[in-house]
KOLPA-438186 format. One record per residue (C-alpha): residue number from 1; residue in three letters; chain; x, z, y. Coordinates in steps of 0.1 Angstrom, whole numbers, plus 5000, padded with zeros to 4 digits. Layout:
N
<rec><nr>NUM</nr><rest>ALA</rest><kette>A</kette><c1>X</c1><c3>Z</c3><c2>Y</c2></rec>
...
***
This chain:
135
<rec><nr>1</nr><rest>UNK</rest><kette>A</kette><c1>3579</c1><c3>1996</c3><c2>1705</c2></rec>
<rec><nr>2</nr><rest>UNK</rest><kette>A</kette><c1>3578</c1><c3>1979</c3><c2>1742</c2></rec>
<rec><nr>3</nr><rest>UNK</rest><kette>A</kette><c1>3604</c1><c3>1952</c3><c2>1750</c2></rec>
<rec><nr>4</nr><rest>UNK</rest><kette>A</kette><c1>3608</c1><c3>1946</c3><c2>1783</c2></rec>
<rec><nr>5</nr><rest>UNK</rest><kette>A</kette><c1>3632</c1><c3>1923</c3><c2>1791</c2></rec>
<rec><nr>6</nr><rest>UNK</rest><kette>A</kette><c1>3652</c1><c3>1922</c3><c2>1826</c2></rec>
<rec><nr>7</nr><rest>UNK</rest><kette>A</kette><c1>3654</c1><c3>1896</c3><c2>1851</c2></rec>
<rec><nr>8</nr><rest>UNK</rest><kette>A</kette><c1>3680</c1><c3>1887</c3><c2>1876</c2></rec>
<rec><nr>9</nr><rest>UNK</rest><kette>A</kette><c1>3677</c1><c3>1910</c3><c2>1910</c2></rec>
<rec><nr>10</nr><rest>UNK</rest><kette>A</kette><c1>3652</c1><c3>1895</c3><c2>1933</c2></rec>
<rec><nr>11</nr><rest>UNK</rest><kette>A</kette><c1>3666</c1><c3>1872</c3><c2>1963</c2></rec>
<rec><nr>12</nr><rest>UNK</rest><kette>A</kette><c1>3663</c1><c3>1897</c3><c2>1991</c2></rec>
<rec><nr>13</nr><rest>UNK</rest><kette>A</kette><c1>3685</c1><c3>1919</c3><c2>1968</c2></rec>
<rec><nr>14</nr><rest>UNK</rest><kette>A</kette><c1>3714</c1><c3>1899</c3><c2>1974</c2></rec>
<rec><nr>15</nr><rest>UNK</rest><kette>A</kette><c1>3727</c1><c3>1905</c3><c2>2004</c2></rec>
<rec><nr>16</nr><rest>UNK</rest><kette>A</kette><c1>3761</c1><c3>1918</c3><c2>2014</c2></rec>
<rec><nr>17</nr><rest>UNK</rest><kette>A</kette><c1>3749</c1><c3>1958</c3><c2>2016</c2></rec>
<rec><nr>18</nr><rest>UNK</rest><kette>A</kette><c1>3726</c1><c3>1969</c3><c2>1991</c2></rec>
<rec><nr>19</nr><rest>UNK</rest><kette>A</kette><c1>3719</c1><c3>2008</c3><c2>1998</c2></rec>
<rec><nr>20</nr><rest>UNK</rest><kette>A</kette><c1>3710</c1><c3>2026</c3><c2>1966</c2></rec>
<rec><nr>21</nr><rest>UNK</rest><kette>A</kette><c1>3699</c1><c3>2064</c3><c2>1964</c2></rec>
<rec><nr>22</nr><rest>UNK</rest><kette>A</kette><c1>3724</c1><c3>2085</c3><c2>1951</c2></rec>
<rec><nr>23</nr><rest>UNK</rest><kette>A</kette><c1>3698</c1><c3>2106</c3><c2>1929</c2></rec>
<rec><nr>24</nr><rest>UNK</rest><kette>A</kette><c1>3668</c1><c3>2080</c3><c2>1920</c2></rec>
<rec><nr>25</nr><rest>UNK</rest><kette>A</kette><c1>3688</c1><c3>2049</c3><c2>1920</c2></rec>
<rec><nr>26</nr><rest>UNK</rest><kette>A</kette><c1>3659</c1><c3>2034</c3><c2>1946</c2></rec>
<rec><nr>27</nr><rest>UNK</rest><kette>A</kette><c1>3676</c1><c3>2001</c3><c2>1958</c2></rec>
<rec><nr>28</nr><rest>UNK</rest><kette>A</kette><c1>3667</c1><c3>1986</c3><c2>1996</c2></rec>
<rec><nr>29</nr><rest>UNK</rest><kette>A</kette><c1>3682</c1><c3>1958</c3><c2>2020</c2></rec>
<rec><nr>30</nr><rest>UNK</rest><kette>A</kette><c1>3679</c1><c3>1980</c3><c2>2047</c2></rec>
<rec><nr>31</nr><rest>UNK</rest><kette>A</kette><c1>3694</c1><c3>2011</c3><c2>2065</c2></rec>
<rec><nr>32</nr><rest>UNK</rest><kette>A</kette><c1>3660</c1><c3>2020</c3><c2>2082</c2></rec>
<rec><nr>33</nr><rest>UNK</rest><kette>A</kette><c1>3641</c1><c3>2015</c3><c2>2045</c2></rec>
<rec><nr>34</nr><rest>UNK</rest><kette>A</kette><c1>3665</c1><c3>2036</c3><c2>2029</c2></rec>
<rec><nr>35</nr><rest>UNK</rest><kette>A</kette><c1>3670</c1><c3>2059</c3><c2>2054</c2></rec>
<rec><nr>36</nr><rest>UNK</rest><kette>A</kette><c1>3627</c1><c3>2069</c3><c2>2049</c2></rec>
<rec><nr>37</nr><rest>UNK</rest><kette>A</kette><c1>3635</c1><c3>2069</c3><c2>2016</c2></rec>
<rec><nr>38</nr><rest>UNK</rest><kette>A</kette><c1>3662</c1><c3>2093</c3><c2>2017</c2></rec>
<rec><nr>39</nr><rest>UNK</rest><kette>A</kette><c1>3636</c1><c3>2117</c3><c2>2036</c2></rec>
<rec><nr>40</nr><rest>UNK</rest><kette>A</kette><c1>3611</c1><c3>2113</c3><c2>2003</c2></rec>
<rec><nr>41</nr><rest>UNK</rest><kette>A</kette><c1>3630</c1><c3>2114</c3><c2>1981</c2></rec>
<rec><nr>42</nr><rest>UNK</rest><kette>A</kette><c1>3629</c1><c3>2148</c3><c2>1960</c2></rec>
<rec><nr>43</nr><rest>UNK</rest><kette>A</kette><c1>3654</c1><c3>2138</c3><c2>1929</c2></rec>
<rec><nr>44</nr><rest>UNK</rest><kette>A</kette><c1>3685</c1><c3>2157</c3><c2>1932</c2></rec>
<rec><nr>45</nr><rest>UNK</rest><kette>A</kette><c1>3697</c1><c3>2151</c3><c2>1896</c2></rec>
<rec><nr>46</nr><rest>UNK</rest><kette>A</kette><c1>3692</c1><c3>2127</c3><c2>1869</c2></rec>
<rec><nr>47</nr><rest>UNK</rest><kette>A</kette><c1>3658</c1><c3>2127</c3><c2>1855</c2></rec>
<rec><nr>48</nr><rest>UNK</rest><kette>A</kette><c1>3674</c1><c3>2141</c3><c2>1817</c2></rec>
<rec><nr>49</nr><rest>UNK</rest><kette>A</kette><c1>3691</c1><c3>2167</c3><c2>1804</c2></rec>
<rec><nr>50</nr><rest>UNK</rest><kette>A</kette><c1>3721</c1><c3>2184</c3><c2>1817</c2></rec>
<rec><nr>51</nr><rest>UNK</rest><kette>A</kette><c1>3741</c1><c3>2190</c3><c2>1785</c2></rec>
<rec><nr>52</nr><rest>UNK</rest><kette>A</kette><c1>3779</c1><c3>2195</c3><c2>1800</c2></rec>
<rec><nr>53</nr><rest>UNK</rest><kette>A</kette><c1>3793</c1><c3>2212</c3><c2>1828</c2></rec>
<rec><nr>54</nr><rest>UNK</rest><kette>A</kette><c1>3828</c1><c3>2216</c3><c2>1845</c2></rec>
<rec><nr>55</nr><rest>UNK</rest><kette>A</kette><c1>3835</c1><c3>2227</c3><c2>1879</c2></rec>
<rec><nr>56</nr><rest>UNK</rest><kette>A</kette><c1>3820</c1><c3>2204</c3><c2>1900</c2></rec>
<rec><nr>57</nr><rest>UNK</rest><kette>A</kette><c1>3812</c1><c3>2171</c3><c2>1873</c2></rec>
<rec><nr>58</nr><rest>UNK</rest><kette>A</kette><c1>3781</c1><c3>2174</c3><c2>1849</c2></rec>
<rec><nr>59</nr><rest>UNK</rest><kette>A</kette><c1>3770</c1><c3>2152</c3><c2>1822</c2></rec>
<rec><nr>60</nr><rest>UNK</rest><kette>A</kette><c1>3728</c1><c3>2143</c3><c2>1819</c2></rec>
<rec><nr>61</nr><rest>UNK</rest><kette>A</kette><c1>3719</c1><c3>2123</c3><c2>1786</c2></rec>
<rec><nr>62</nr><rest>UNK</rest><kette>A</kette><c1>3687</c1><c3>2100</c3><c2>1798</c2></rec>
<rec><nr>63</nr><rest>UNK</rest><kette>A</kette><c1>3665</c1><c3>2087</c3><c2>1774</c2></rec>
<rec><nr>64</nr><rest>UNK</rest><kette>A</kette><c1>3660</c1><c3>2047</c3><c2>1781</c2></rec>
<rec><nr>65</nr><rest>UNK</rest><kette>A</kette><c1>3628</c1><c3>2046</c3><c2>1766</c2></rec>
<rec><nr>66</nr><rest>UNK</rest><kette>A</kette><c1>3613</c1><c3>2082</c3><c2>1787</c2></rec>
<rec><nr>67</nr><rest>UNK</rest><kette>A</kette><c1>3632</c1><c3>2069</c3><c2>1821</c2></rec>
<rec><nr>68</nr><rest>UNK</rest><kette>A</kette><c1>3631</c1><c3>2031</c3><c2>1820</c2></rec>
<rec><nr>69</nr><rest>UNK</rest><kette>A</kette><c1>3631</c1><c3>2027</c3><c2>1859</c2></rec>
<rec><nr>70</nr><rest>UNK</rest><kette>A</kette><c1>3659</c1><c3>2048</c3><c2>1864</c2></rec>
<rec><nr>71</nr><rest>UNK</rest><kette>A</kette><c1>3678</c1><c3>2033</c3><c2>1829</c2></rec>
<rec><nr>72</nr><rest>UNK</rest><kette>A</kette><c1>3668</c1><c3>2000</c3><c2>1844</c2></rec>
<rec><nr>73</nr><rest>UNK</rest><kette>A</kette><c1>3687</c1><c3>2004</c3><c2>1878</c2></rec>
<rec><nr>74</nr><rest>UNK</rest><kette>A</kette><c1>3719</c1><c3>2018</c3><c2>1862</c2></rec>
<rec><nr>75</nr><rest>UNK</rest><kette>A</kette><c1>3720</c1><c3>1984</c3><c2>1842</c2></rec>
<rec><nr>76</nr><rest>UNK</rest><kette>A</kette><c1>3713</c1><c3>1962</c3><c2>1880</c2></rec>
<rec><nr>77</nr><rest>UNK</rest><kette>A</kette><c1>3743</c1><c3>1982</c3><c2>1894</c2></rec>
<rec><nr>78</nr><rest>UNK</rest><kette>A</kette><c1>3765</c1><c3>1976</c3><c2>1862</c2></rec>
<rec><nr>79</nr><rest>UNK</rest><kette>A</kette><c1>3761</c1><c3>1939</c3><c2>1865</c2></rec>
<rec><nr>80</nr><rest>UNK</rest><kette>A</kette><c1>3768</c1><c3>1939</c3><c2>1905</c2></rec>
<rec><nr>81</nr><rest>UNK</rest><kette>A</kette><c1>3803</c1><c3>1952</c3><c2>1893</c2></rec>
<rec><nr>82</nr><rest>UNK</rest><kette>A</kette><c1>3807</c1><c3>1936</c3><c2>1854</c2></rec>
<rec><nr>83</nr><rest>UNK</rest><kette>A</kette><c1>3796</c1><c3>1897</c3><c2>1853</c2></rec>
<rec><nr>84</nr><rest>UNK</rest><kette>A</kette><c1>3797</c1><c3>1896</c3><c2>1819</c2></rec>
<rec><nr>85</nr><rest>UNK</rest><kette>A</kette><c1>3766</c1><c3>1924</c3><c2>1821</c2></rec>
<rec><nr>86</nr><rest>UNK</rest><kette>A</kette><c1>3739</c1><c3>1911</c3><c2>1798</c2></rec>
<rec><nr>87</nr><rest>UNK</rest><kette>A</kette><c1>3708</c1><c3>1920</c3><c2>1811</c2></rec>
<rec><nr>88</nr><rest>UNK</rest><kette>A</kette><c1>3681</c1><c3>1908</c3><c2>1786</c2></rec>
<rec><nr>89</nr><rest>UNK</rest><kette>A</kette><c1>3667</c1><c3>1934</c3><c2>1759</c2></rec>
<rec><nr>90</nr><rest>UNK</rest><kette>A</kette><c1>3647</c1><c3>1966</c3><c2>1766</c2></rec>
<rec><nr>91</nr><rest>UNK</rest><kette>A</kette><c1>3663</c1><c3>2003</c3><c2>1777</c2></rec>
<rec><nr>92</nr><rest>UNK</rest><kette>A</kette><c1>3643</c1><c3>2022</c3><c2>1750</c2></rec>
<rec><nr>93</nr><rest>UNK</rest><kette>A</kette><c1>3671</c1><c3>2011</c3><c2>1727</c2></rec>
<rec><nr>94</nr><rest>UNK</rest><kette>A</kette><c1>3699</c1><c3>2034</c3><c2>1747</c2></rec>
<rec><nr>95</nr><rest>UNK</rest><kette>A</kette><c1>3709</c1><c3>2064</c3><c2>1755</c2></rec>
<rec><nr>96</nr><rest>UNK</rest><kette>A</kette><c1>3728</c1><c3>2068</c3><c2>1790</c2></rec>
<rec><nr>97</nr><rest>UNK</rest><kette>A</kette><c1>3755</c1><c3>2095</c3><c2>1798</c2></rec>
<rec><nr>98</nr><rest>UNK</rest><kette>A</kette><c1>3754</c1><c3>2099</c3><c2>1831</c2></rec>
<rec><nr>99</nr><rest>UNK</rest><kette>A</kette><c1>3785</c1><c3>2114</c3><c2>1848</c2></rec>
<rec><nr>100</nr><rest>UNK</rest><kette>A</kette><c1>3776</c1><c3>2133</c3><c2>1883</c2></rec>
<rec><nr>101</nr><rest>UNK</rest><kette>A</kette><c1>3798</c1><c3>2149</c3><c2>1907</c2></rec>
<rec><nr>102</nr><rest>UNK</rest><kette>A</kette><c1>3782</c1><c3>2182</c3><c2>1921</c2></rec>
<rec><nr>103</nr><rest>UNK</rest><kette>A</kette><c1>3775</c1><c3>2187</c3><c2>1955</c2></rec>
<rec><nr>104</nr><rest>UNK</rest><kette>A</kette><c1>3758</c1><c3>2211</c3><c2>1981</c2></rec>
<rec><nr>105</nr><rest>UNK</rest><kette>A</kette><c1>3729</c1><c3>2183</c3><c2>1983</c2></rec>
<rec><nr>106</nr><rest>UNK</rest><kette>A</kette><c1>3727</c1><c3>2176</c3><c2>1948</c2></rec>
<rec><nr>107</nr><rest>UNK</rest><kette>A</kette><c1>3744</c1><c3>2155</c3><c2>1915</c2></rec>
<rec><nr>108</nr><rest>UNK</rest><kette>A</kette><c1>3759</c1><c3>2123</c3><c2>1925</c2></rec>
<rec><nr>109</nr><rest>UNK</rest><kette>A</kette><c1>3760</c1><c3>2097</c3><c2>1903</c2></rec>
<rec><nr>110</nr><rest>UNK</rest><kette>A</kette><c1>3802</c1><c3>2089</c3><c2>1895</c2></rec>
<rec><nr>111</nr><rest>UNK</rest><kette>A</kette><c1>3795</c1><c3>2068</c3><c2>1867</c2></rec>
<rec><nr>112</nr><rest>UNK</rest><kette>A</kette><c1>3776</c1><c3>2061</c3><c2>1832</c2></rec>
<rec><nr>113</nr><rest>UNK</rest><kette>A</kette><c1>3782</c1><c3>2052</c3><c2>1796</c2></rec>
<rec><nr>114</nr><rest>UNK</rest><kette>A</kette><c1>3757</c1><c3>2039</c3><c2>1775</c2></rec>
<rec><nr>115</nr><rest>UNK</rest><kette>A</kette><c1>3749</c1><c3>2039</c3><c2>1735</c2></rec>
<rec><nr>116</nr><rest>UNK</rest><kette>A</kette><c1>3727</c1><c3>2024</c3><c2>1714</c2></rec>
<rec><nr>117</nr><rest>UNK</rest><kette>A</kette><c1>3702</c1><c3>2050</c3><c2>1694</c2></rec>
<rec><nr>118</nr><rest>UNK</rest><kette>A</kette><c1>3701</c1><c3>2029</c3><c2>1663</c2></rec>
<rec><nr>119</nr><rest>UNK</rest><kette>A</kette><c1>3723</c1><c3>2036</c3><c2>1639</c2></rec>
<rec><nr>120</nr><rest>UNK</rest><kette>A</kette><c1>3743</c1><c3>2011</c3><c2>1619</c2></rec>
<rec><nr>121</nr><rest>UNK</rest><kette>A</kette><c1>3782</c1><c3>1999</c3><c2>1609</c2></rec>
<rec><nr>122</nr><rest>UNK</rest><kette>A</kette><c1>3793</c1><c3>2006</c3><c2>1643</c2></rec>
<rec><nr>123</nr><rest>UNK</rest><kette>A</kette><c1>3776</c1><c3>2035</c3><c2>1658</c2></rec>
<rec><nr>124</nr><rest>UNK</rest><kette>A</kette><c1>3802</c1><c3>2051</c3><c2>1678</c2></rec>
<rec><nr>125</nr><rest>UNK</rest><kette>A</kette><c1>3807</c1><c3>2020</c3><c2>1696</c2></rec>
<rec><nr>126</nr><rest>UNK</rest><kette>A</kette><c1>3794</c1><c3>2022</c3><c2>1734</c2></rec>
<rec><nr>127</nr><rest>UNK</rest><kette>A</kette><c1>3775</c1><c3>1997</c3><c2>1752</c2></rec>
<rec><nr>128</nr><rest>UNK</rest><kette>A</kette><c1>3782</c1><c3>1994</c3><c2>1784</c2></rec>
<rec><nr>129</nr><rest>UNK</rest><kette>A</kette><c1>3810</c1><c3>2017</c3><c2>1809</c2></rec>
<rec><nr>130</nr><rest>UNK</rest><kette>A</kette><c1>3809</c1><c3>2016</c3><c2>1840</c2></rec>
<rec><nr>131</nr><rest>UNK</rest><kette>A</kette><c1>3827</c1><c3>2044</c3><c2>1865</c2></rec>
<rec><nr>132</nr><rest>UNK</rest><kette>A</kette><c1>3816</c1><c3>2038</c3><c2>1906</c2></rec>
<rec><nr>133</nr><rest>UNK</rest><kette>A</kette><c1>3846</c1><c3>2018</c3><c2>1925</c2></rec>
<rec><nr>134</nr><rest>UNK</rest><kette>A</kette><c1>3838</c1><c3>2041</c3><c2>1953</c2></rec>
<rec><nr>135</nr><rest>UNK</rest><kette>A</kette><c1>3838</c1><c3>2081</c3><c2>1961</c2></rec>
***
């Protein structure tokens, strides 16, 4: 198995607005990078399965070993809200539930659990929760 193992977010990253797509997670520093983004982008959903639905809110389990890029920015944006984040290990090890509100543009992202795929003495734990401190 491939360990990747994360570094801090570069430099330019920290700044005081950080735009981040809704449906790929593609950060940028700025409004006219994202807003070219936001034209290409053709993600309307997250990139697993759709395995609950209610109303307006849907639940997508993403596989952190299939989707590491995407896996890989829900953990940046976890740690720009939880300092105690770790960020060192590999995604393959996790599954994320990813919560989505439902939209006429698409599934935007409300917030995520995480859980580790091995199993062991405490395998209903969860990793990491984080719900978005904005909607």
């Amino acid at each position: 198995m491939e360990t990747w193992y994360w570094t801090p977010l570069p430099k330019e990253f920290h700044e005081k607005c950080l735009y981040v797509c809704d449906f790929c997670l593609h950060m940028c520093v700025n409004k006219t990078e994202f807003l070219r983004h936001s034209t290409k982008c053709t993600m309307r959903h997250p990139p697993g399965d759709e395995f609950y639905r209610d109303g307006n809110i849907a639940f997508f389990e993403v596989d952190g070993e299939t989707q590491k890029t995407y896996s890989e920015n829900l953990c940046y944006i976890s740690k720009m809200f939880l300092d105690h984040k770790a960020l060192e290990g590999t995604t393959a090890q996790f599954f994320f539930y990813v919560l989505c509100e439902i939209r006429e543009d698409g599934y935007h992202l409300v917030g995520y659990f995480s859980k580790n795929k091995v199993m062991n003495e405490f395998r209903n734990n969860l990793n990491c929760i984080l719900v978005m401190p904005f909607i």
